[in-house]
C-alpha positions in Angstrom: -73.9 45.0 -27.4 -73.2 43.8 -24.0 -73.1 40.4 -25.1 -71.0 40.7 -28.4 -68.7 42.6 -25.9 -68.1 40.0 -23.3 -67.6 37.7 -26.3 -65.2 39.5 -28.0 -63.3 39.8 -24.3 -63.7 36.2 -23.8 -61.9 35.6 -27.1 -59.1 37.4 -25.8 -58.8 36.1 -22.7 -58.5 32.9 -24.2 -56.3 33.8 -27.0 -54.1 36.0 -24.5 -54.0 32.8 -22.2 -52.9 30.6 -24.6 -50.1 32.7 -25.8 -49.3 33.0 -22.4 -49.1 28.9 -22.5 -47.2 29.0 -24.7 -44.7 31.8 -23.9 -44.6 29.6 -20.0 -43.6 26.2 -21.9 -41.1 27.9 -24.4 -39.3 29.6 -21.0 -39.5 27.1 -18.9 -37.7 24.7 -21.7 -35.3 27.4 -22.3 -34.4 27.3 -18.9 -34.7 23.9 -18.1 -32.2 23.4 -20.4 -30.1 25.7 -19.6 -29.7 24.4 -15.6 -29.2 21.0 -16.8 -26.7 21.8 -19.3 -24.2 21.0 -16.6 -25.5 17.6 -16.1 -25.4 16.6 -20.2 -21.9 18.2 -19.4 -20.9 15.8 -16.3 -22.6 12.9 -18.1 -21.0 13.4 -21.5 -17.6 13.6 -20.0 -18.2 10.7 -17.7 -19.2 9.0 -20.7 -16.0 9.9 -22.9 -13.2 9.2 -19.8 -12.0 6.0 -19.8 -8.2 5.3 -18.9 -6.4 7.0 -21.5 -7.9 10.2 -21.4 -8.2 10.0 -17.6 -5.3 11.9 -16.9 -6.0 15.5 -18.9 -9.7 15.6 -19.3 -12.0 16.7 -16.4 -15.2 18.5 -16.4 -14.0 21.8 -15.2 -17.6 23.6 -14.6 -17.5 27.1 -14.7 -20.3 29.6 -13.2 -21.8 31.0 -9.9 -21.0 28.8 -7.3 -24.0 26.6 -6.6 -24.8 22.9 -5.9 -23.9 22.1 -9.5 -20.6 23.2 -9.4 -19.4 22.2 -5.8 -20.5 18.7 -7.5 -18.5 18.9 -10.4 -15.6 19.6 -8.4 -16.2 17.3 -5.9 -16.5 14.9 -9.3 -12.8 16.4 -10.6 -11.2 15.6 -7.3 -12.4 11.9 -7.6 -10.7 11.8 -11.1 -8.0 13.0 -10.1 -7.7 10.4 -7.1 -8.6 7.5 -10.0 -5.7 8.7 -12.4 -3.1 9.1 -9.0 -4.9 5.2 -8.0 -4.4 3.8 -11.8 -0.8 5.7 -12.5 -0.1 3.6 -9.1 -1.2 0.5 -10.5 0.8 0.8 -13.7 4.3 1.6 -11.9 3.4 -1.4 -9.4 2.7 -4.1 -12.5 6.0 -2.5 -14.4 7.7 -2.6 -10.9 6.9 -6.2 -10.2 7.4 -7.2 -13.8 11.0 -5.9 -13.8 11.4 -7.1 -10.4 10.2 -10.9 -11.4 12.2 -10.5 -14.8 15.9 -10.3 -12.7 15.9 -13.8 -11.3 13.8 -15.0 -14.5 17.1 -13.7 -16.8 19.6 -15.2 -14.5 18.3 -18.6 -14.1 18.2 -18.7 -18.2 21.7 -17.1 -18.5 23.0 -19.4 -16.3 21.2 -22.7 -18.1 21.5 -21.2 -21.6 25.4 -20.6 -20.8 25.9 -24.5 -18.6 24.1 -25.9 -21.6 26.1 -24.4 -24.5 29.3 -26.6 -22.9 29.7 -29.6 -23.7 32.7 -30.1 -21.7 31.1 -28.7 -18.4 32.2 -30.1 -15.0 30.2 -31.9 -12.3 31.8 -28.8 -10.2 30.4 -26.1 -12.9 26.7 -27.7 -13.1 26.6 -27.4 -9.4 27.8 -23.9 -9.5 24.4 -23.6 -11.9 22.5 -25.2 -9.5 23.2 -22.7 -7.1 22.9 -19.5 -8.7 19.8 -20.8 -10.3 18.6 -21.8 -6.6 19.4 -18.5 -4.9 17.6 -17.0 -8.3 14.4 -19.0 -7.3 14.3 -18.1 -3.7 14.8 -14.3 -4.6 11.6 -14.8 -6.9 9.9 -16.7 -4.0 10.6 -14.1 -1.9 9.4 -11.7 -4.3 5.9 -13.5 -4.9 5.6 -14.1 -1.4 5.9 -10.0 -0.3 3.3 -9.2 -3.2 1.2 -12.4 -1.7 1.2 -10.8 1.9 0.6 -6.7 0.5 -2.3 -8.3 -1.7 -4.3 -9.7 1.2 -3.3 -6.7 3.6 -4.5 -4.4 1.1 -8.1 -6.6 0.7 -8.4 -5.9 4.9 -7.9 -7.7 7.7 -10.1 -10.1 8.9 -9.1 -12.5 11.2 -9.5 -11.7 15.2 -6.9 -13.2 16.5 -5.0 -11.8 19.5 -1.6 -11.4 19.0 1.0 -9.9 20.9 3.9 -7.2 19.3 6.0 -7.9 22.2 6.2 -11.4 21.5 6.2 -11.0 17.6 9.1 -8.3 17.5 11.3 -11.2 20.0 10.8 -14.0 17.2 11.8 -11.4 14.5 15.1 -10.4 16.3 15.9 -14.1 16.9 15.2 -14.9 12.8 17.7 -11.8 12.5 20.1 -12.8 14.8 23.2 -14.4 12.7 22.7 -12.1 10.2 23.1 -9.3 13.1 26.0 -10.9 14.6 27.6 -11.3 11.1 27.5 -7.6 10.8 28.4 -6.9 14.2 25.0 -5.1 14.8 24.0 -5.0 18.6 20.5 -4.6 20.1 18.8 -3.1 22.6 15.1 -3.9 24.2 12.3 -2.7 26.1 10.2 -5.2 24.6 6.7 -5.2 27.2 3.4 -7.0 26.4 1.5 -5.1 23.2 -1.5 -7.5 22.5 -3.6 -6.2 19.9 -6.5 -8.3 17.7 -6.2 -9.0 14.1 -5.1 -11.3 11.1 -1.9 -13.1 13.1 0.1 -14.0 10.0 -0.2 -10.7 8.8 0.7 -8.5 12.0 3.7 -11.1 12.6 4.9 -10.3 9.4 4.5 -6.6 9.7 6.6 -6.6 12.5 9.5 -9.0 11.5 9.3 -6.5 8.0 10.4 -3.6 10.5 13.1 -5.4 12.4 14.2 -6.9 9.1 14.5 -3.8 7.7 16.5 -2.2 10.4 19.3 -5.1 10.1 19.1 -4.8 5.9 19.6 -1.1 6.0 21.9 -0.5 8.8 25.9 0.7 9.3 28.6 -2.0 10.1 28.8 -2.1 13.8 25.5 -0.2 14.0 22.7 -0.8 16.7 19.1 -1.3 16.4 16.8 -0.1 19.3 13.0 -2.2 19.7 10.3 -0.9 21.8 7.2 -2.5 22.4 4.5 -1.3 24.8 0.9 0.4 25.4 -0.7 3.0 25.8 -3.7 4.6 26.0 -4.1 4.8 22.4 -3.3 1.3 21.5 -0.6 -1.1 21.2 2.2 -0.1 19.4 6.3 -1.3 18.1 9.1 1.1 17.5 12.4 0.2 15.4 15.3 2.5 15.1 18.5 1.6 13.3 21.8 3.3 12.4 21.8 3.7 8.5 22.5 6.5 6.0 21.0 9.8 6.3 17.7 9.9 4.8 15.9 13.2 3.4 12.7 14.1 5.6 10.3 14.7 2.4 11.6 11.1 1.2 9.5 10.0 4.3 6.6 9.4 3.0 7.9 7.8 -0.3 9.4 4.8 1.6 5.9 3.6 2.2 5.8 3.4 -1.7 5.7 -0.2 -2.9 8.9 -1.2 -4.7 10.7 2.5 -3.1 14.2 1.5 -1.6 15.8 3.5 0.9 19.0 5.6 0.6 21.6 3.6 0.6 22.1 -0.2 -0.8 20.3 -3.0 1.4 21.9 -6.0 2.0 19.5 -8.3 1.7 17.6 -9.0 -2.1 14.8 -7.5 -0.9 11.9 -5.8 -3.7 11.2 -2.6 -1.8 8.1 -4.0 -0.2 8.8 -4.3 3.1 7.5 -1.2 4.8 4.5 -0.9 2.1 3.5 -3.6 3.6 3.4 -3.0 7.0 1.9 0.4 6.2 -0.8 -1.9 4.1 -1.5 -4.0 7.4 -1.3 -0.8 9.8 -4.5 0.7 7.5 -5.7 -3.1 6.9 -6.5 -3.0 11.0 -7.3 0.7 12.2 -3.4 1.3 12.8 -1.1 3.9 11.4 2.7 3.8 10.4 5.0 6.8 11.7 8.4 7.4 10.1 11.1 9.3 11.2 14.4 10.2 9.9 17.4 10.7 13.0 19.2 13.4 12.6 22.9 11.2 13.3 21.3 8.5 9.9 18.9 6.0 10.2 15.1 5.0 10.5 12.8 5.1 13.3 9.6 3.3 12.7 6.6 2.9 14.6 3.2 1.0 14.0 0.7 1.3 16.1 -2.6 -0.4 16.5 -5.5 -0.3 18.4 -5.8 -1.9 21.3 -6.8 -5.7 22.0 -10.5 -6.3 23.4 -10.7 -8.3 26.5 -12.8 -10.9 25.2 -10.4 -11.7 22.1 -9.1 -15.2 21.5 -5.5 -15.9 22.8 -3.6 -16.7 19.9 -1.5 -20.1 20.8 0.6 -20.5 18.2 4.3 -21.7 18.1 5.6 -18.6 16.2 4.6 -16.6 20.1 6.8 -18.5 21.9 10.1 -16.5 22.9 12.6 -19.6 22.6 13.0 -19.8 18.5 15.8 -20.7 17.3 17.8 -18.4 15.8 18.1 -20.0 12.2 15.5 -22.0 10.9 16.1 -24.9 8.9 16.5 -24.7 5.0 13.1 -26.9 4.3 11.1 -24.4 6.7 12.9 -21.4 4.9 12.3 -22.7 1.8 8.7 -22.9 2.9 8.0 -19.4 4.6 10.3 -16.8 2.8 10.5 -13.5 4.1 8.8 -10.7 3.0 10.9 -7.5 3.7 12.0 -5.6 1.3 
Protein backbone atom coordinates (compact mmCIF):
# COMPACT_ATOMS: atom_id res chain seq x y z
CA UNK A 1 0.00 0.00 0.00
CA UNK A 2 2.88 2.18 0.77
CA UNK A 3 4.29 1.52 -2.42
CA UNK A 4 1.19 1.92 -4.80
CA UNK A 5 0.86 5.22 -2.68
CA UNK A 6 4.17 6.76 -3.40
CA UNK A 7 3.44 5.73 -7.01
CA UNK A 8 0.38 7.20 -7.38
CA UNK A 9 2.09 10.56 -5.67
CA UNK A 10 4.91 10.34 -8.01
CA UNK A 11 2.41 10.37 -10.96
CA UNK A 12 1.17 13.51 -9.77
CA UNK A 13 4.11 15.17 -9.04
CA UNK A 14 5.00 14.58 -12.44
CA UNK A 15 1.85 15.30 -14.07
CA UNK A 16 1.40 18.49 -11.73
CA UNK A 17 5.04 19.48 -12.93
CA UNK A 18 4.48 19.29 -16.31
CA UNK A 19 1.35 21.35 -16.24
CA UNK A 20 3.25 23.56 -14.39
CA UNK A 21 5.74 23.55 -17.61
CA UNK A 22 3.58 24.23 -19.36
CA UNK A 23 1.51 26.89 -17.68
CA UNK A 24 5.59 28.67 -17.18
CA UNK A 25 6.15 28.54 -21.10
CA UNK A 26 2.56 29.75 -22.09
CA UNK A 27 3.09 32.91 -19.46
CA UNK A 28 6.32 33.66 -20.11
CA UNK A 29 5.36 33.80 -24.13
CA UNK A 30 2.38 35.75 -23.22
CA UNK A 31 4.53 38.15 -21.60
CA UNK A 32 7.34 38.13 -23.63
CA UNK A 33 5.30 39.23 -26.22
CA UNK A 34 3.69 41.59 -24.66
CA UNK A 35 7.10 43.72 -23.53
CA UNK A 36 8.35 43.47 -26.93
CA UNK A 37 5.27 44.62 -28.55
CA UNK A 38 6.84 47.97 -28.45
CA UNK A 39 9.90 46.93 -30.32
CA UNK A 40 7.62 45.11 -33.43
CA UNK A 41 6.05 48.60 -32.95
CA UNK A 42 9.41 50.86 -33.33
CA UNK A 43 10.60 48.40 -35.92
CA UNK A 44 7.43 48.23 -37.99
CA UNK A 45 7.19 52.01 -38.15
CA UNK A 46 10.83 52.41 -38.83
CA UNK A 47 10.24 50.07 -41.48
CA UNK A 48 7.13 51.95 -43.11
CA UNK A 49 8.78 55.74 -42.86
CA UNK A 50 10.48 56.76 -45.64
CA UNK A 51 10.33 60.52 -46.93
CA UNK A 52 6.81 60.95 -47.74
CA UNK A 53 5.35 59.78 -44.75
CA UNK A 54 8.09 61.25 -42.66
CA UNK A 55 6.45 64.25 -41.74
CA UNK A 56 2.93 62.82 -39.96
CA UNK A 57 3.83 59.34 -38.88
CA UNK A 58 5.81 58.74 -35.61
CA UNK A 59 5.73 55.95 -33.20
CA UNK A 60 3.95 57.75 -30.44
CA UNK A 61 4.31 54.90 -27.58
CA UNK A 62 2.00 55.05 -25.00
CA UNK A 63 2.22 53.40 -21.33
CA UNK A 64 4.15 53.63 -17.94
CA UNK A 65 7.07 55.39 -18.41
CA UNK A 66 9.99 53.08 -18.66
CA UNK A 67 13.14 52.50 -20.77
CA UNK A 68 10.89 51.64 -23.74
CA UNK A 69 9.10 54.65 -23.92
CA UNK A 70 11.86 57.29 -23.06
CA UNK A 71 13.35 55.40 -26.27
CA UNK A 72 10.61 55.81 -28.44
CA UNK A 73 10.54 59.33 -27.72
CA UNK A 74 13.97 59.86 -27.89
CA UNK A 75 13.36 57.98 -31.49
CA UNK A 76 10.23 60.70 -32.33
CA UNK A 77 12.45 63.56 -31.56
CA UNK A 78 15.07 62.25 -34.19
CA UNK A 79 12.24 62.12 -36.81
CA UNK A 80 11.22 65.08 -36.19
CA UNK A 81 14.88 66.60 -36.55
CA UNK A 82 15.10 64.34 -40.10
CA UNK A 83 11.69 65.85 -41.49
CA UNK A 84 12.93 69.69 -40.12
CA UNK A 85 16.78 68.43 -41.95
CA UNK A 86 14.87 67.05 -45.28
CA UNK A 87 12.07 70.01 -45.46
CA UNK A 88 15.46 72.10 -45.39
CA UNK A 89 16.93 70.30 -48.14
CA UNK A 90 13.89 70.64 -50.41
CA UNK A 91 13.46 74.65 -49.93
CA UNK A 92 17.38 74.87 -50.48
CA UNK A 93 17.31 72.68 -54.01
CA UNK A 94 13.83 74.78 -54.93
CA UNK A 95 15.76 77.96 -53.63
CA UNK A 96 18.84 77.38 -55.70
CA UNK A 97 16.84 76.08 -58.62
CA UNK A 98 14.88 79.36 -58.81
CA UNK A 99 17.85 81.20 -57.98
CA UNK A 100 20.06 79.59 -61.04
CA UNK A 101 16.83 79.82 -63.29
CA UNK A 102 16.88 84.05 -63.14
CA UNK A 103 20.13 84.51 -65.05
CA UNK A 104 19.43 81.16 -66.98
CA UNK A 105 15.89 83.02 -68.44
CA UNK A 106 17.66 86.31 -69.10
CA UNK A 107 20.61 85.21 -71.03
CA UNK A 108 17.87 83.18 -73.44
CA UNK A 109 15.52 86.28 -73.51
CA UNK A 110 18.04 88.30 -74.48
CA UNK A 111 19.57 85.78 -77.32
CA UNK A 112 16.16 84.46 -78.30
CA UNK A 113 15.00 88.32 -78.68
CA UNK A 114 18.91 89.61 -80.53
CA UNK A 115 18.29 86.57 -82.74
CA UNK A 116 14.72 87.04 -83.90
CA UNK A 117 16.23 90.54 -85.63
CA UNK A 118 17.53 90.37 -88.50
CA UNK A 119 18.21 93.96 -88.78
CA UNK A 120 20.10 94.13 -85.36
CA UNK A 121 22.98 96.57 -84.85
CA UNK A 122 26.55 96.01 -83.98
CA UNK A 123 25.46 98.49 -80.97
CA UNK A 124 22.37 96.16 -80.05
CA UNK A 125 24.46 92.66 -80.10
CA UNK A 126 26.81 94.29 -77.76
CA UNK A 127 24.07 95.50 -75.58
CA UNK A 128 23.33 91.38 -75.59
CA UNK A 129 26.68 90.72 -74.80
CA UNK A 130 26.38 92.60 -71.79
CA UNK A 131 23.37 91.76 -70.16
CA UNK A 132 24.09 88.18 -71.00
CA UNK A 133 27.69 88.72 -69.32
CA UNK A 134 26.42 90.39 -66.06
CA UNK A 135 23.72 87.31 -66.25
CA UNK A 136 26.77 84.90 -66.18
CA UNK A 137 28.66 86.41 -63.46
CA UNK A 138 25.42 86.60 -61.28
CA UNK A 139 25.21 82.69 -61.90
CA UNK A 140 28.99 82.47 -61.07
CA UNK A 141 28.49 84.18 -58.15
CA UNK A 142 25.69 82.07 -57.30
CA UNK A 143 27.61 78.62 -57.85
CA UNK A 144 30.47 79.95 -56.19
CA UNK A 145 28.46 80.90 -52.63
CA UNK A 146 26.79 77.26 -52.82
CA UNK A 147 30.59 75.96 -53.70
CA UNK A 148 31.93 77.74 -50.43
CA UNK A 149 28.52 76.75 -47.99
CA UNK A 150 29.02 73.03 -49.45
CA UNK A 151 32.58 72.57 -48.13
CA UNK A 152 31.90 74.71 -44.87
CA UNK A 153 29.16 72.57 -44.12
CA UNK A 154 31.51 69.17 -44.88
CA UNK A 155 33.96 70.82 -41.85
CA UNK A 156 36.88 72.51 -41.83
CA UNK A 157 39.94 70.99 -42.22
CA UNK A 158 42.77 72.84 -43.09
CA UNK A 159 45.09 74.40 -40.07
CA UNK A 160 46.18 77.24 -41.37
CA UNK A 161 46.70 80.39 -39.16
CA UNK A 162 44.99 83.13 -40.33
CA UNK A 163 44.46 86.41 -38.97
CA UNK A 164 40.63 88.32 -38.76
CA UNK A 165 42.43 91.52 -38.34
CA UNK A 166 44.16 91.19 -41.45
CA UNK A 167 41.22 89.42 -43.40
CA UNK A 168 38.42 92.09 -42.30
CA UNK A 169 41.38 95.02 -43.81
CA UNK A 170 41.37 93.20 -47.40
CA UNK A 171 37.52 92.90 -47.27
CA UNK A 172 37.01 96.71 -46.57
CA UNK A 173 39.62 97.50 -49.34
CA UNK A 174 37.56 95.01 -51.99
CA UNK A 175 34.50 97.23 -50.67
CA UNK A 176 35.92 100.39 -50.86
CA UNK A 177 34.53 102.04 -54.29
CA UNK A 178 31.51 100.59 -53.84
CA UNK A 179 31.56 102.36 -50.18
CA UNK A 180 32.67 105.57 -51.54
CA UNK A 181 29.99 105.37 -54.27
CA UNK A 182 27.39 105.28 -51.65
CA UNK A 183 28.95 107.68 -49.48
CA UNK A 184 29.28 105.04 -46.68
CA UNK A 185 32.20 105.90 -44.17
CA UNK A 186 34.07 103.52 -41.79
CA UNK A 187 35.36 103.22 -38.71
CA UNK A 188 38.23 100.68 -37.20
CA UNK A 189 39.63 99.07 -34.25
CA UNK A 190 40.90 96.44 -36.33
CA UNK A 191 43.89 94.54 -33.72
CA UNK A 192 45.51 91.16 -34.48
CA UNK A 193 42.72 88.12 -34.17
CA UNK A 194 44.77 85.01 -35.45
CA UNK A 195 42.84 81.98 -35.15
CA UNK A 196 43.65 78.39 -37.03
CA UNK A 197 41.59 76.96 -39.73
CA UNK A 198 40.66 76.43 -43.49
CA UNK A 199 42.09 80.10 -44.82
CA UNK A 200 39.99 80.40 -47.87
CA UNK A 201 37.06 79.67 -45.97
CA UNK A 202 37.54 82.07 -42.88
CA UNK A 203 38.65 84.89 -45.48
CA UNK A 204 35.61 84.54 -47.06
CA UNK A 205 33.50 84.41 -43.99
CA UNK A 206 34.68 87.63 -43.04
CA UNK A 207 34.73 89.61 -46.40
CA UNK A 208 30.72 87.95 -46.39
CA UNK A 209 30.15 90.15 -43.14
CA UNK A 210 31.75 93.32 -44.33
CA UNK A 211 30.13 92.78 -47.73
CA UNK A 212 27.00 92.51 -46.24
CA UNK A 213 27.22 95.60 -44.15
CA UNK A 214 27.94 97.82 -47.44
CA UNK A 215 24.96 95.70 -49.56
CA UNK A 216 22.48 96.32 -46.82
CA UNK A 217 23.24 99.67 -45.61
CA UNK A 218 21.45 103.55 -45.75
CA UNK A 219 22.89 106.19 -48.19
CA UNK A 220 25.42 108.02 -46.19
CA UNK A 221 25.40 105.32 -43.67
CA UNK A 222 28.56 104.08 -41.61
CA UNK A 223 29.82 100.73 -40.93
CA UNK A 224 31.79 99.99 -37.64
CA UNK A 225 34.71 96.80 -37.78
CA UNK A 226 36.14 95.45 -34.69
CA UNK A 227 38.59 92.83 -34.56
CA UNK A 228 40.35 91.66 -31.41
CA UNK A 229 40.83 88.77 -28.58
CA UNK A 230 39.88 87.72 -25.84
CA UNK A 231 40.02 85.16 -23.58
CA UNK A 232 37.56 83.15 -25.34
CA UNK A 233 38.92 83.32 -28.77
CA UNK A 234 39.44 85.45 -31.59
CA UNK A 235 36.57 87.16 -32.76
CA UNK A 236 35.21 90.17 -35.82
CA UNK A 237 32.30 92.49 -35.22
CA UNK A 238 30.39 94.39 -38.21
CA UNK A 239 27.71 96.92 -37.52
CA UNK A 240 26.06 98.84 -40.31
CA UNK A 241 23.28 101.40 -40.61
CA UNK A 242 20.33 99.67 -42.54
CA UNK A 243 16.49 99.22 -42.09
CA UNK A 244 15.10 98.14 -38.88
CA UNK A 245 15.06 94.55 -38.59
CA UNK A 246 12.56 92.47 -36.29
CA UNK A 247 14.50 90.65 -33.28
CA UNK A 248 12.69 87.12 -33.92
CA UNK A 249 13.81 87.53 -37.74
CA UNK A 250 17.34 87.11 -36.13
CA UNK A 251 17.79 83.90 -36.35
CA UNK A 252 16.17 83.37 -39.87
CA UNK A 253 18.93 85.45 -41.56
CA UNK A 254 21.27 82.67 -40.89
CA UNK A 255 18.78 80.70 -43.24
CA UNK A 256 20.32 79.90 -46.67
CA UNK A 257 18.64 81.87 -49.44
CA UNK A 258 16.79 84.42 -46.39
CA UNK A 259 17.33 88.12 -47.44
CA UNK A 260 17.21 90.78 -44.98
CA UNK A 261 14.59 93.53 -44.67
CA UNK A 262 15.05 95.82 -47.04
CA UNK A 263 16.45 95.40 -50.87
CA UNK A 264 20.38 94.73 -51.09
CA UNK A 265 22.21 96.36 -53.60
CA UNK A 266 24.28 94.00 -54.72
CA UNK A 267 22.73 90.51 -56.79
CA UNK A 268 23.54 88.60 -54.02
CA UNK A 269 21.38 84.85 -53.35
CA UNK A 270 20.81 85.26 -49.65
CA UNK A 271 23.87 83.15 -48.69
CA UNK A 272 26.06 85.35 -47.32
CA UNK A 273 25.60 85.02 -43.59
CA UNK A 274 24.62 81.17 -43.89
CA UNK A 275 27.73 80.87 -44.78
CA UNK A 276 29.68 82.34 -42.34
CA UNK A 277 27.37 80.79 -39.76
CA UNK A 278 28.37 77.36 -41.82
CA UNK A 279 32.26 78.15 -41.29
CA UNK A 280 31.74 79.57 -37.58
CA UNK A 281 30.14 75.78 -36.67
CA UNK A 282 32.58 74.29 -39.52
CA UNK A 283 35.60 75.47 -36.83
CA UNK A 284 34.23 75.47 -33.10
CA UNK A 285 33.01 79.20 -33.61
CA UNK A 286 29.62 80.72 -33.20
CA UNK A 287 27.78 83.57 -35.03
CA UNK A 288 25.93 86.35 -32.83
CA UNK A 289 23.33 88.70 -34.38
CA UNK A 290 21.95 91.61 -33.23
CA UNK A 291 19.41 94.02 -34.41
CA UNK A 292 20.29 98.10 -33.25
CA UNK A 293 17.64 99.62 -31.97
CA UNK A 294 18.31 103.09 -34.53
CA UNK A 295 18.24 100.05 -37.95
CA UNK A 296 20.94 97.91 -38.89
CA UNK A 297 23.01 94.66 -38.23
CA UNK A 298 25.57 93.97 -35.80
CA UNK A 299 27.40 90.73 -36.40
CA UNK A 300 29.92 88.92 -34.67
CA UNK A 301 31.88 85.60 -35.30
CA UNK A 302 33.96 84.35 -33.10
CA UNK A 303 36.38 81.55 -33.08
CA UNK A 304 38.59 79.91 -30.96
CA UNK A 305 41.74 80.87 -30.44
CA UNK A 306 44.93 80.18 -32.57
CA UNK A 307 47.56 77.53 -31.00
CA UNK A 308 51.07 78.66 -30.70
CA UNK A 309 52.54 76.12 -32.76
CA UNK A 310 50.14 76.76 -35.91
CA UNK A 311 51.58 77.54 -39.26
CA UNK A 312 51.80 81.28 -40.25
CA UNK A 313 49.74 81.57 -43.15
CA UNK A 314 51.84 83.71 -45.86
CA UNK A 315 49.66 84.35 -48.40
CA UNK A 316 49.12 87.55 -50.52
CA UNK A 317 45.42 87.92 -49.67
CA UNK A 318 47.12 88.92 -45.67
CA UNK A 319 48.84 91.64 -46.85
CA UNK A 320 47.17 95.06 -45.85
CA UNK A 321 48.15 97.01 -49.15
CA UNK A 322 45.36 95.55 -51.71
CA UNK A 323 44.29 97.36 -54.03
CA UNK A 324 41.07 98.55 -53.78
CA UNK A 325 39.49 97.08 -57.12
CA UNK A 326 40.80 94.12 -58.55
CA UNK A 327 41.12 93.64 -62.02
CA UNK A 328 38.20 92.16 -64.30
CA UNK A 329 40.25 88.74 -65.14
CA UNK A 330 40.91 88.20 -61.30
CA UNK A 331 37.16 89.06 -60.61
CA UNK A 332 36.11 87.03 -63.10
CA UNK A 333 38.10 84.29 -61.49
CA UNK A 334 37.21 84.62 -57.60
CA UNK A 335 33.54 85.97 -57.54
CA UNK A 336 32.23 86.89 -54.30
CA UNK A 337 30.20 84.95 -52.25
CA UNK A 338 27.93 87.29 -50.07
CA UNK A 339 24.66 87.24 -50.42
Amino acid sequence: EADAALADLQLQLVLAGLAALVFAVAAGWWLAGRALAPLRRIAETAERLDDASLARERIGLAGPADELRDTAGALDRMLDRLDAAFDAQRRFVANASHELRTPLTVMRTEVDVTLADPDASVAELREMGAAVREATERAERLVASLLDLARSESGATGSDRVDLGRAARVALHEVADEARAHGLRASTDIADAPVVGDRGLVERAVANLVENAVRHNREGGVILVRAGTSAEGASITVENDGPLIDPDDLDGLLTPFRRGAGAPRGTGAGLGLSIVHAVARAHGGAVRLAARPAGGLVATLALPPADADATPTTAASAATDVPARTSPRRARRTPTAAG
